[in-house]
Every structure is written in structure tokens, then in C-alpha cells.
N, C-alpha and C positions, 0 to 999 in steps of 0.2 A: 504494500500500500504506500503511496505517496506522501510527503511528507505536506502537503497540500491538503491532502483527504482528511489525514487522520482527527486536524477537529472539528470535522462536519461530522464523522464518524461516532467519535468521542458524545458529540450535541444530540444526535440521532440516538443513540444509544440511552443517552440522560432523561431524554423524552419518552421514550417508549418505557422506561420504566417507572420516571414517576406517572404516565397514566395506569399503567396496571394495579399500580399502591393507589391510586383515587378512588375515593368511598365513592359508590353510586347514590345518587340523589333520590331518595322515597319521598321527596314532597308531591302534596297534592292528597286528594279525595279519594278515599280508597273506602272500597266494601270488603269488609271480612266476612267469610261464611267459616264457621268454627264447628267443631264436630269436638264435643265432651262428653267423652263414655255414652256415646250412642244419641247424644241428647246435639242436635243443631239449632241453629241461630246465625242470623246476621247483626252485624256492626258497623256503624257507619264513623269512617275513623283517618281525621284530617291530620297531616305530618306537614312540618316544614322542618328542614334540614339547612343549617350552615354549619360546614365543613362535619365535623364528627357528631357534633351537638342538633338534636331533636327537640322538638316543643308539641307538641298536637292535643286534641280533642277526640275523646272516645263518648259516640250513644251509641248503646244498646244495653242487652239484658242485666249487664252490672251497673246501668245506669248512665248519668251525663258527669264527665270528670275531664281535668285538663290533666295530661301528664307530660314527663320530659322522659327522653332517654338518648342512646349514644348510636352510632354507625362505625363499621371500620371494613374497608371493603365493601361486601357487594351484601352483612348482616349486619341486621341491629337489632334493639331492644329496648324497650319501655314500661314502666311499670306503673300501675293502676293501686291505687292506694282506699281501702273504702274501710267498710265499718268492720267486714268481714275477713281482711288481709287485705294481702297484697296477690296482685295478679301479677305474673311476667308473660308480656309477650313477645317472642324472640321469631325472628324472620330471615330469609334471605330472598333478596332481588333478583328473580329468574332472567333470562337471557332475551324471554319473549314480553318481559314489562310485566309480569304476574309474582305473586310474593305466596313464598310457601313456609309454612312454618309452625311452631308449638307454643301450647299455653300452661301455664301454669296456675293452679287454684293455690295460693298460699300452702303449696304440698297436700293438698286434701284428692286433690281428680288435675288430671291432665288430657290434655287432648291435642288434636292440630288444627290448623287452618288453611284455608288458601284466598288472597286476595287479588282485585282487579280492581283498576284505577275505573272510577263514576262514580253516582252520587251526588 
């Protein structure tokens, strides 16, 4: 390689790998359909993301609540704070823009979900 090349080379390389380390963006209006030990439900559950940091809005069956939680890569997680525990819900951002992932009942039931952006 040229001694010309090498830092276009060097720059091309620096790029492509911090896009691979860039959290994917889960902002926006998403519908959860959640499946807990047999029992389903939809939630309707807005996310905004800058950089690692989460803020959103959860209604459905646990009620209306604001939460935060964190991204790194292409999963995150947020957690739902109510009378009865805490809920975690943990994700990853599919390839095709749909979010598949598991819930936690404060250790009591778990389950999965899968979501699509509307709403």
C-alpha cells in the first residue's frame, strides 16, 4: 500500500468501526404485544433516545408511568416502577425495525414480547 493511501485507509477503517459501536436509535411510538405465562396484552410505549440515555412513556395493563433506561448497541432496557415492583423490560433492535424481547414481573412471572413502531 502507498504511503498516500495509508491514511485514507487508517480514516476508512476509524469509520466503519465506530459505526458498528453506535447504539441504534429506539425513538419513536412503539406497540408492545407481550405474552406473560400465557396471559397477552398490548402497550403502547413512546422512547426517545440520546446517545445511551432513554426517557419514554409506558400505557397499558400496568398502567400510565414515565420511565428512563439505557441503550448500548442494537439492546436496551427500562424499568417500570409501580406499587407492585418493579418491571424490567429489556429489548433488542431487529434488522427489519421490529424489537424483540423479555419482561420481567419484579421476579414473580416473566414473559416476552415483540414490538413494531405505530401508534
Amino acid at each position: 500500500m502507498s504511503k498516500a493511501l495509508l491514511p485514507r485507509a487508517i480514516l476508512f477503517l476509524t469509520l466503519l468501526l465506530g459505526a458498528s459501536f453506535a447504539s441504534a436509535d429506539v425513538s419513536g411510538n412503539w406497540v408492545f404485544a407481550v405474552d406473560i405465562m400465557g396471559q397477552t396484552g398490548n402497550a403502547q410505549v413512546s422512547m426517545n433516545q440520546k446517545g445511551e440515555a432513554i426517557t419514554g412513556h409506558y400505557a397499558g395493563q400496568l398502567g400510565n408511568t414515565d420511565f428512563t433506561g439505557s441503550a448500548k448497541g442494537n439492546d436496551f432496557q427500562f424499568v417500570l416502577t409501580g406499587e407492585a415492583g418493579s418491571v424490567t423490560y429489556k429489548g433488542t433492535l431487529q434488522s427489519d425495525g421490529t424489537i424483540k424481547g423479555t419482561v420481567d414481573l419484579a421476579g414473580m412471572a416473566q414473559g416476552t414480547y415483540t414490538a413494531k413502531k405505530g401508534g
